[in-house]
C-alpha positions in Angstrom: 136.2 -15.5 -215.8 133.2 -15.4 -213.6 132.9 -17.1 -210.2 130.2 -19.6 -211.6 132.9 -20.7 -214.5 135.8 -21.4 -211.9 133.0 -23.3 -209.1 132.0 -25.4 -212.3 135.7 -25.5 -213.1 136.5 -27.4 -210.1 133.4 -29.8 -210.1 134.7 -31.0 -213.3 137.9 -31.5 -211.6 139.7 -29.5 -213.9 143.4 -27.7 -213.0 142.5 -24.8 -214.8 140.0 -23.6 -211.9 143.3 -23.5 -209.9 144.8 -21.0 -212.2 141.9 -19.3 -212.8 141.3 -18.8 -208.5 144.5 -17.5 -208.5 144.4 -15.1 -211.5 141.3 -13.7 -209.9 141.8 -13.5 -206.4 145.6 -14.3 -205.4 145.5 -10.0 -204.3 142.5 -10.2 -202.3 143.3 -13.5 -200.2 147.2 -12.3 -199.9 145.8 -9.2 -198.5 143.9 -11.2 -195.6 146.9 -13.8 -195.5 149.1 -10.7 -194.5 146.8 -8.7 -192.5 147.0 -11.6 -190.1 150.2 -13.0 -190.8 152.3 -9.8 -191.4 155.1 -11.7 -193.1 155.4 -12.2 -197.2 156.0 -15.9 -196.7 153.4 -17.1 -194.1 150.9 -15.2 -196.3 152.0 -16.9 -199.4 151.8 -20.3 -197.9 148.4 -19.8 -196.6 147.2 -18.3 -199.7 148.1 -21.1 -201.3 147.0 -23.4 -198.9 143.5 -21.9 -199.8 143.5 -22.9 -203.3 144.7 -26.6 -201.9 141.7 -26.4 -200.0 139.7 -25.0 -202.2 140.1 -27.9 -204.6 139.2 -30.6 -202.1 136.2 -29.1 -200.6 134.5 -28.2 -204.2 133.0 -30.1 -204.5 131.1 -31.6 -202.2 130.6 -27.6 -201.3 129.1 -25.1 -204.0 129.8 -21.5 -202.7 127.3 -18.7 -203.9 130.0 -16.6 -203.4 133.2 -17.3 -204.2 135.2 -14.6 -202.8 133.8 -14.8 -198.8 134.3 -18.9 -200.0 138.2 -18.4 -200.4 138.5 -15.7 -198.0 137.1 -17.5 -194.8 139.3 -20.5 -195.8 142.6 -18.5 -196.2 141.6 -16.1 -192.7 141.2 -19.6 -191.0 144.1 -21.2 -192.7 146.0 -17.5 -191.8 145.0 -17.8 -188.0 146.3 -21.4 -187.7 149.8 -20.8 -189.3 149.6 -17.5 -186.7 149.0 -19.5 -183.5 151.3 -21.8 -184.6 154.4 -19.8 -185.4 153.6 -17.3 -182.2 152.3 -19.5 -179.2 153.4 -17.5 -176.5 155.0 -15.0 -178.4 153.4 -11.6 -178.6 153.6 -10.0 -182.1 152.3 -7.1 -183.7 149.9 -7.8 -186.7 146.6 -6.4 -187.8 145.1 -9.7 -186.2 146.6 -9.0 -183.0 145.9 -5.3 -183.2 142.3 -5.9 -183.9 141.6 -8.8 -181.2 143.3 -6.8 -178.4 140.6 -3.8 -179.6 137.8 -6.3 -179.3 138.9 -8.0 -175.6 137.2 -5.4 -173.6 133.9 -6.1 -175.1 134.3 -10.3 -176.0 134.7 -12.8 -173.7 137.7 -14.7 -174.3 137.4 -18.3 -175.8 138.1 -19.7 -172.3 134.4 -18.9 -170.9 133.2 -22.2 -171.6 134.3 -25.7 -173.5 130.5 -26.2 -174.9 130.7 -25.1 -178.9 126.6 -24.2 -178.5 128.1 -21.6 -176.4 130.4 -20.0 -179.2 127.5 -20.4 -181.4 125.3 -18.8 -179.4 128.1 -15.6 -178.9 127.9 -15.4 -182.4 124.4 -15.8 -183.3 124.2 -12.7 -180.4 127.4 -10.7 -182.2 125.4 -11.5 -185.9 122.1 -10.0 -184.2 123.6 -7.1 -182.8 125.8 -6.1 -186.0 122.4 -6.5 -187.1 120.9 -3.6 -185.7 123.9 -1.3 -186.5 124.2 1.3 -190.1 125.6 -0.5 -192.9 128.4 2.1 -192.1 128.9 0.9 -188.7 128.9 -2.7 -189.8 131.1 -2.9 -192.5 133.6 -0.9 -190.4 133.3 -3.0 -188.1 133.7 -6.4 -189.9 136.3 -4.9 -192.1 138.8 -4.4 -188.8 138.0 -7.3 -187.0 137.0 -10.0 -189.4 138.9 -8.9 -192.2 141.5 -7.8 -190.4 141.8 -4.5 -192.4 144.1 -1.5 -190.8 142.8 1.2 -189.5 144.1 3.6 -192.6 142.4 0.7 -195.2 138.7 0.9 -193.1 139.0 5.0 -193.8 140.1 4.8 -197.0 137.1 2.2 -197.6 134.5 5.1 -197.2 136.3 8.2 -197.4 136.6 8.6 -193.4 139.4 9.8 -191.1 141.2 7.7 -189.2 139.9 9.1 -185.8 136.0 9.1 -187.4 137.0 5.4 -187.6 138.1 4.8 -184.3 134.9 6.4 -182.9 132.6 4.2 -184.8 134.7 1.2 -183.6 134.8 2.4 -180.2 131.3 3.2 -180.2 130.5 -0.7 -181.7 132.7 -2.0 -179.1 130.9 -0.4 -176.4 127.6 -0.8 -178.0 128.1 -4.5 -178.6 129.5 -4.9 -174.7 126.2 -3.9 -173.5 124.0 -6.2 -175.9 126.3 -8.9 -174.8 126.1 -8.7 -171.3 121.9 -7.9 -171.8 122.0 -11.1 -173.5 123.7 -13.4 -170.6 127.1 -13.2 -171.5 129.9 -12.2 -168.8 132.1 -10.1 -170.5 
């Protein structure tokens, strides 16, 4: 069934976009689920969580695209459960894995209390992703917003696993530079 079906689906309140969500996308936002998560139950919860989500938010909301709809909703929904389960705990997941890569070139969520200031980090992150090779990019979202593993970004584009941790490394440092440019004390 196509996206447009299962949005119009759950505008007409009807279960069946439920089961039609999950038939479609239960792989892809149980792949996010555990790449943040790393446990089979947590991921299940939160995936669905999303489609418990999903049906209260649509409407009033009407995503173009379903997909990044349900998967920003299960990564937040994946973060909270993770916070929640490891607050001062440090465990190994592709979440943790991936923000540990980014601390040396993000300032931590402590630098200020004003949200115009996170929204004006990620309007400046946005910009300078921007600038960067589609390559470079989607690497680069795929690892830290996706959460994907190092050995699931190569596969992605056909790259070794070190040519991905050069790009990365190469962002990272890249995107320290335009931060601190741009005001930010990193």
């Amino acid at each position: 069934m196509e996206d447009d079906q299962i949005v119009a689906l759950y505008w007409q309140r009807d279960e069946n976009a439920i089961r039609q969500t999950e038939k479609k996308y239960q792989r892809y936002l149980s792949t996010i689920a555990y790449h943040i998560l790393a446990d089979l139950e947590d991921s299940k919860e939160s995936v669905n969580d999303t489609y418990l989500k999903a049906w209260y938010s649509i409407p009033p909301h009407k995503p173009n695209i379903l997909a990044t709809y349900l998967g920003k909703i299960t990564r937040q929904l994946s973060i909270d459960i993770f916070r929640k389960k490891h607050r001062g705990k440090r465990m190994s997941s592709e979440y943790t894995l991936s923000l540990s890569e980014l601390e040396e070139c993000v300032p931590d969520g402590n630098v200020t209390d004003e949200s115009i200031d996170l929204y004006l980090l990620a309007e400046a992150i946005s910009i300078y992703l921007g600038t960067l090779s589609s390559e470079a990019r989607n690497t680069f979202v795929g690892r830290y917003y996706y959460m994907d593993s190092l050995q699931e970004v190569a596969a992605y584009y056909g790259f070794s696993i070190s040519k991905v941790k050069s790009m990365l490394h190469r962002t990272r440092i890249g995107l320290k530079a335009y931060l601190e440019e741009e005001g930010f004390e990193v």
